[in-house]
N, CA, C and O atoms as a MOPAC input file, in Angstrom:
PM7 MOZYME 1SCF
protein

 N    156.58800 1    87.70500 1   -44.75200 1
 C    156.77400 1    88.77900 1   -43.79100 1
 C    157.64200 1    88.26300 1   -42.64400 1
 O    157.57100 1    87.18500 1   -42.05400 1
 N    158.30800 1    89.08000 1   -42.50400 1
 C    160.02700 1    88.51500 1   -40.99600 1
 C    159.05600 1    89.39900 1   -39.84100 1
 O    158.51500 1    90.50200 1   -39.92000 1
 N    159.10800 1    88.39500 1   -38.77100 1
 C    158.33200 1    88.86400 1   -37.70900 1
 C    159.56900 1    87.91000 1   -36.47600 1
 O    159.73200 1    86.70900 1   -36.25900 1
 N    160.27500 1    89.25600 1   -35.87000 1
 C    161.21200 1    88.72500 1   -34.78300 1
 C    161.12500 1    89.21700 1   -33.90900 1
 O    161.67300 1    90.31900 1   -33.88500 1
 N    160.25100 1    88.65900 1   -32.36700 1
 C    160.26300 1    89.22800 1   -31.42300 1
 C    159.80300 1    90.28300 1   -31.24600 1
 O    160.13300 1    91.09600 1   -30.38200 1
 N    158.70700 1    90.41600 1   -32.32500 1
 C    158.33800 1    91.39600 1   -31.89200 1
 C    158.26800 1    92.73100 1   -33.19600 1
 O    157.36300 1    93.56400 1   -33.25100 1
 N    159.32000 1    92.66500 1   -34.05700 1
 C    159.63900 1    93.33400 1   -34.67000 1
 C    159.11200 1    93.18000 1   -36.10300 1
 O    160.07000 1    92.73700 1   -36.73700 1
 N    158.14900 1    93.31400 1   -36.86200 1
 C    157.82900 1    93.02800 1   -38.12000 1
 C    158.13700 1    93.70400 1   -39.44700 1
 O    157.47600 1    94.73800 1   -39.54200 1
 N    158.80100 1    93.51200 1   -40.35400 1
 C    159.43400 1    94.67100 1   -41.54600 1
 C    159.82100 1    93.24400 1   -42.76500 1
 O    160.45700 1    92.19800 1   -42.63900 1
 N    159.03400 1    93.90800 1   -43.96400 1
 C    159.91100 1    92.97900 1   -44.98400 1
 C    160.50700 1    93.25800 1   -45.30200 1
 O    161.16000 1    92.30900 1   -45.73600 1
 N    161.09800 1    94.39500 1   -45.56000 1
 C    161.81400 1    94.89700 1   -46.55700 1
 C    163.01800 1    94.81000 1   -46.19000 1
 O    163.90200 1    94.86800 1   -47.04500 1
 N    163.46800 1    94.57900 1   -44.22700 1
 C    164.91800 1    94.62900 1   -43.80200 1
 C    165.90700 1    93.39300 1   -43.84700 1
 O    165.62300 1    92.25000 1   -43.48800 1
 N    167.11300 1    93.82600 1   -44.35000 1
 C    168.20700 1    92.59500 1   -44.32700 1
 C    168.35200 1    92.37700 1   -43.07800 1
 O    168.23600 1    91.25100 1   -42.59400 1
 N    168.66100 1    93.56300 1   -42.31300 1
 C    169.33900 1    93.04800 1   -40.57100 1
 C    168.03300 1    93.75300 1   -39.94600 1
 O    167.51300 1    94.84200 1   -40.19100 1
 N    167.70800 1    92.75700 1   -39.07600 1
 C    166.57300 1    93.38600 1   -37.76800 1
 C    167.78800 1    92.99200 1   -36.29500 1
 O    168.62100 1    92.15800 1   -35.94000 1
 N    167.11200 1    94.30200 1   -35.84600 1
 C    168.21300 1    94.63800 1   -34.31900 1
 C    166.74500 1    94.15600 1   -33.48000 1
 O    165.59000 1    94.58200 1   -33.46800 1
 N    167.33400 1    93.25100 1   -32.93400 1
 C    166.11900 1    92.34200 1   -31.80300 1
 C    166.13100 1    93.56700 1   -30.44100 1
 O    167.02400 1    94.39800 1   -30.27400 1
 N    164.99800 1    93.41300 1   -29.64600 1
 C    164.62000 1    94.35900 1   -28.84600 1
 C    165.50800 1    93.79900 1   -27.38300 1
 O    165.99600 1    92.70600 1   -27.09300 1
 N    165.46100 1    94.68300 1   -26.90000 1
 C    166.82300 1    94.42600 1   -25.14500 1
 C    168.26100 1    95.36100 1   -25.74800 1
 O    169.28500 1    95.34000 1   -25.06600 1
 N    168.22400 1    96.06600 1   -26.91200 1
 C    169.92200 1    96.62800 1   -26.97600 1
 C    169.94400 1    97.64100 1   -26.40800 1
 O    168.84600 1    98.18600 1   -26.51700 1
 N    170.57900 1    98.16700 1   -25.88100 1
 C    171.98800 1    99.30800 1   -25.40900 1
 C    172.64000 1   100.02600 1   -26.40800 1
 O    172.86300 1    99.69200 1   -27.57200 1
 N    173.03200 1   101.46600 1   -25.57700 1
 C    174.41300 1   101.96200 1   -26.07700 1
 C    175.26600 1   101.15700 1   -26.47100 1
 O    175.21200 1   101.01500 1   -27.69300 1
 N    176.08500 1   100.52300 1   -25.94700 1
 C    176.96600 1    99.26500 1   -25.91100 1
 C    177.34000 1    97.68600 1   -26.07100 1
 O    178.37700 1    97.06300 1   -25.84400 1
 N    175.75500 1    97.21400 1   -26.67100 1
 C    175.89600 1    96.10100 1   -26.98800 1
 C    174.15600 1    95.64100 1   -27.66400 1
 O    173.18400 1    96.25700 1   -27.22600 1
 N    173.99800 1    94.68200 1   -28.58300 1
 C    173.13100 1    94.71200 1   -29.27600 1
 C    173.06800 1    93.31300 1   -30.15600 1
 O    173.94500 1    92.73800 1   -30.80000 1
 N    171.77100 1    93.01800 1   -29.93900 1
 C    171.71200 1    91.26600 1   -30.58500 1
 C    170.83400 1    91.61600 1   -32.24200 1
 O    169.88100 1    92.39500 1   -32.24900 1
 N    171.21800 1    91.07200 1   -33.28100 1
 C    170.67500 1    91.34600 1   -34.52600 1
 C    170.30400 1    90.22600 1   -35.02100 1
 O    170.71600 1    89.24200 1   -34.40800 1
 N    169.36500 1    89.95100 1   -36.34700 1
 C    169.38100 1    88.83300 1   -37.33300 1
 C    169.69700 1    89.43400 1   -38.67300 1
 O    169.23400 1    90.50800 1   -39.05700 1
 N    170.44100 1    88.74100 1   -39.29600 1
 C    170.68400 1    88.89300 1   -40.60400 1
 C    169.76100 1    87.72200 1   -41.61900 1
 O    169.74500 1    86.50200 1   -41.45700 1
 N    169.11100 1    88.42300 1   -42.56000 1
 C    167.69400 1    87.24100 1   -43.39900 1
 C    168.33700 1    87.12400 1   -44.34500 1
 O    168.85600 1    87.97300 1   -45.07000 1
 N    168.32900 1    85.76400 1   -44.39100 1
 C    168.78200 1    84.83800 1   -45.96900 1
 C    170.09400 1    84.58900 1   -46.08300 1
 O    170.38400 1    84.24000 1   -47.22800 1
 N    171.17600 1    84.64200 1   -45.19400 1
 C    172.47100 1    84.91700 1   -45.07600 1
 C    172.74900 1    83.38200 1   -44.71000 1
 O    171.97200 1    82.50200 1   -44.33900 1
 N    174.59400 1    83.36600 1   -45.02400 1
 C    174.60000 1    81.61900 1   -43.73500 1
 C    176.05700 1    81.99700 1   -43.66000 1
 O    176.76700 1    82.70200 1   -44.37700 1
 N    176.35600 1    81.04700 1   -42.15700 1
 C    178.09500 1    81.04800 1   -42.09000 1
 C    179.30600 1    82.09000 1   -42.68900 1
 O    180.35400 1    82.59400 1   -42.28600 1
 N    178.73300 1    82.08100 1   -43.52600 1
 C    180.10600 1    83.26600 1   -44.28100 1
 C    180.19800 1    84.38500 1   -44.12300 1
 O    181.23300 1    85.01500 1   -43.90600 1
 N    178.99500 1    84.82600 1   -44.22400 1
 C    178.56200 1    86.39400 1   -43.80000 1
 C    179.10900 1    86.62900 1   -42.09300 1
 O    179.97700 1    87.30500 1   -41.54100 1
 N    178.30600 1    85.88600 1   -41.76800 1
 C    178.16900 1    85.64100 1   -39.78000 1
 C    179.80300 1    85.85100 1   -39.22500 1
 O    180.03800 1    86.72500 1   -38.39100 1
 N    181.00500 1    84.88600 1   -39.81800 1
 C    181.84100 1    84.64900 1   -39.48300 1
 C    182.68300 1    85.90200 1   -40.28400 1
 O    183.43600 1    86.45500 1   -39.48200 1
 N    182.73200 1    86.28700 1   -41.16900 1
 C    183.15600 1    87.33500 1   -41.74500 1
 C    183.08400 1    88.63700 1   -41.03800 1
 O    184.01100 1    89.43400 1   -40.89100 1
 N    181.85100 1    88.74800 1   -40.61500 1
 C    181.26400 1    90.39400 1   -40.10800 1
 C    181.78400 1    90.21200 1   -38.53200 1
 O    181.94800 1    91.27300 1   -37.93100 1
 N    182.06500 1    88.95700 1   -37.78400 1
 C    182.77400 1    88.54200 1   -36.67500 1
 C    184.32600 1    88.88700 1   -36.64400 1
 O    185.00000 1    89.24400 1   -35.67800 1
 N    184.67400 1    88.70200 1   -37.84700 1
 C    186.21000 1    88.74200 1   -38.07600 1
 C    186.70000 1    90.45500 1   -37.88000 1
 O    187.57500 1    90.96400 1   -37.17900 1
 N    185.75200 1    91.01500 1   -38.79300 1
 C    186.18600 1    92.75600 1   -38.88300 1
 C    185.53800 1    93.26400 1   -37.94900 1
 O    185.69600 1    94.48000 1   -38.06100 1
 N    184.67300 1    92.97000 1   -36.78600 1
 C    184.46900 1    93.93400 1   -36.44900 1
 C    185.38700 1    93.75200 1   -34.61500 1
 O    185.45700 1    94.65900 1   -33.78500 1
 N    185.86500 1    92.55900 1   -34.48400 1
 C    186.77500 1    91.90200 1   -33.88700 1
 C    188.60400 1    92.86700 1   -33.87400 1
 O    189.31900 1    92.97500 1   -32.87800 1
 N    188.81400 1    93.23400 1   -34.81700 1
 C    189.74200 1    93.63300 1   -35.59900 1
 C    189.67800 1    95.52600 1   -34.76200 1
 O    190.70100 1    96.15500 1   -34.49200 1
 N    188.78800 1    95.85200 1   -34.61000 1
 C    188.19500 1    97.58200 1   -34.22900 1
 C    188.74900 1    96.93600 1   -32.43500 1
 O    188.13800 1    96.00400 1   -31.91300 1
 N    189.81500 1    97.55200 1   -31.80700 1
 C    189.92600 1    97.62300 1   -30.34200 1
 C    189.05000 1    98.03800 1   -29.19200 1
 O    189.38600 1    98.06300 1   -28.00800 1
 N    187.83500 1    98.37300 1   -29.72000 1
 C    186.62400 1    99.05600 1   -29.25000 1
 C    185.45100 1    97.54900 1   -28.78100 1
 O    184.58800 1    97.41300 1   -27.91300 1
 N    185.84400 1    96.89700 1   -29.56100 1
 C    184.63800 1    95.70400 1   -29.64000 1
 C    185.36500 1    94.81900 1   -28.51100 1
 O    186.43400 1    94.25500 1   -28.74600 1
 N    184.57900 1    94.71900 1   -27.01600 1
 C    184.98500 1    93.88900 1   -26.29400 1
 C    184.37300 1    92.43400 1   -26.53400 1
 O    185.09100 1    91.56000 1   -26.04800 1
 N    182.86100 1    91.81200 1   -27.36100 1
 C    182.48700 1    90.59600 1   -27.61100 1
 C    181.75300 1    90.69800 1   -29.47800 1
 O    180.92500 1    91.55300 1   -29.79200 1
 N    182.20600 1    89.82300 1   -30.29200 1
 C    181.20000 1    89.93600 1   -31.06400 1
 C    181.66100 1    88.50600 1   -31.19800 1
 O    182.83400 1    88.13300 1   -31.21000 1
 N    179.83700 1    87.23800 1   -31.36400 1
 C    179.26000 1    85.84700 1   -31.49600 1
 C    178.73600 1    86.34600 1   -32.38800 1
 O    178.61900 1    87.55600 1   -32.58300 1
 N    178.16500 1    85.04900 1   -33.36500 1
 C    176.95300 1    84.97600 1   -34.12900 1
 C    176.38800 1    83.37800 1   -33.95300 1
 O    177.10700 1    82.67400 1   -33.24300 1
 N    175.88400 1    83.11100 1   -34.19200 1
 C    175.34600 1    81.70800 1   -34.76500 1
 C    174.53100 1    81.07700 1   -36.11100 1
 O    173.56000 1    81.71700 1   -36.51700 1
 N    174.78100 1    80.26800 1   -36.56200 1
 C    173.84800 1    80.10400 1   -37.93800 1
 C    172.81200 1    79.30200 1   -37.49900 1
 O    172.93000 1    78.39300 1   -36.67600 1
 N    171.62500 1    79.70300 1   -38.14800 1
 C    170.28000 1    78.52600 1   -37.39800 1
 C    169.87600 1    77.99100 1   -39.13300 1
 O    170.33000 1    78.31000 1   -40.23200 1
 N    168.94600 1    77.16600 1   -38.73700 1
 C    167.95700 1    76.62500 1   -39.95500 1
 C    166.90200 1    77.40900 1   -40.25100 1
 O    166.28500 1    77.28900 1   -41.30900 1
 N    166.56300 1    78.41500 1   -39.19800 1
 C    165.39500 1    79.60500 1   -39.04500 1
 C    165.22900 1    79.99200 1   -40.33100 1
 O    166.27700 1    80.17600 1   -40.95000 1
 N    164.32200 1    80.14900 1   -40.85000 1
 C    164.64400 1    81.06500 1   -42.61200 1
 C    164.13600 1    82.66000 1   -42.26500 1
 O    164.46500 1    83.55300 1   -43.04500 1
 N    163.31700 1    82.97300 1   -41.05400 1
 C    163.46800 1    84.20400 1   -40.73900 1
 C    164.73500 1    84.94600 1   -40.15400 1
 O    165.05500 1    86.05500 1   -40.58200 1
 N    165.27800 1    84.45200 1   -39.39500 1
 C    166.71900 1    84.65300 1   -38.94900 1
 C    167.60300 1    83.95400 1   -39.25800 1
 O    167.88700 1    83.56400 1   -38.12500 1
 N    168.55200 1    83.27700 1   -40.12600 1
 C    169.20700 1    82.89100 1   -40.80600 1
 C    170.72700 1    82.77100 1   -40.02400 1
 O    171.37100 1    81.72900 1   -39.90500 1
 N    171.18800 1    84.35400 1   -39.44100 1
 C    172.34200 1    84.25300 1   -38.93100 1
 C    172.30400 1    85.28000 1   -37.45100 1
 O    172.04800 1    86.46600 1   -37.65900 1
 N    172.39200 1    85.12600 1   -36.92800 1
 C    171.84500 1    85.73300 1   -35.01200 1
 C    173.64400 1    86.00400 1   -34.69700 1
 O    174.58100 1    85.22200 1   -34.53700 1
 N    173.55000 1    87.28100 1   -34.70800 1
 C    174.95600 1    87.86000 1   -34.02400 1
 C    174.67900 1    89.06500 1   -32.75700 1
 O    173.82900 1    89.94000 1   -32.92100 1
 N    175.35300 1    88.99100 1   -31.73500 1
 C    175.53900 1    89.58900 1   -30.98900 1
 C    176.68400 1    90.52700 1   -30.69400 1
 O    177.71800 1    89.86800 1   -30.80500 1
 N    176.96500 1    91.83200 1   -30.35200 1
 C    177.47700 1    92.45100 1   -30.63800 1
 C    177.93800 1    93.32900 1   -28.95300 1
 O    177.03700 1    93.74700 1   -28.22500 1
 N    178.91300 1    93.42800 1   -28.70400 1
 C    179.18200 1    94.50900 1   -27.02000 1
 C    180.24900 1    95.03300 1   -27.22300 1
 O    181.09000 1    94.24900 1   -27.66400 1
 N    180.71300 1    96.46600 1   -27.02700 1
 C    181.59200 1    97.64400 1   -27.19400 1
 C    181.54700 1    98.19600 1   -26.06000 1
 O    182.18300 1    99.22900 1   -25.85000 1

C-alpha cells in the first residue's frame, strides 16, 4: 500500500502530494526511475505555459520519481 503524506491509494501510478494550486503542483510517480522523470521534464518544458518543471529520482520504492510542476 503507497501511503504519501498523507495520501493512501494502491492502485495509483502518479499521487499529487497535498500543498498544490491552480498553478503549480508536486507529484510522485511509483516504480518509475530517471527516464520517465527526465522525459516528462523535457515535454512539458517544451508547452510556453510551463514557467518551472524539476523532478528528482530517490531510492524511495513508494515514490520512485518526485516532480514538481508551476504554470
Amino acid at each position: 500500500m503507497a501511503e504519501v503524506k498523507g495520501i493512501v491509494d494502491e492502485s495509483e501510478k502518479i499521487i499529487l502530494l497535498k500543498g498544490w494550486t491552480k498553478s503549480a503542483a508536486t507529484y510522485c510517480i511509483m516504480n518509475e526511475s530517471h527516464t520517465i522523470g527526465n522525459s516528462l521534464r523535457w515535454m512539458l518544458m517544451k508547452n510556453p505555459k510551463v514557467e518551472f518543471c524539476g523532478y528528482s529520482s530517490t531510492d524511495d520504492p513508494v515514490c520512485s520519481v518526485a516532480s514538481r510542476l508551476s504554470a
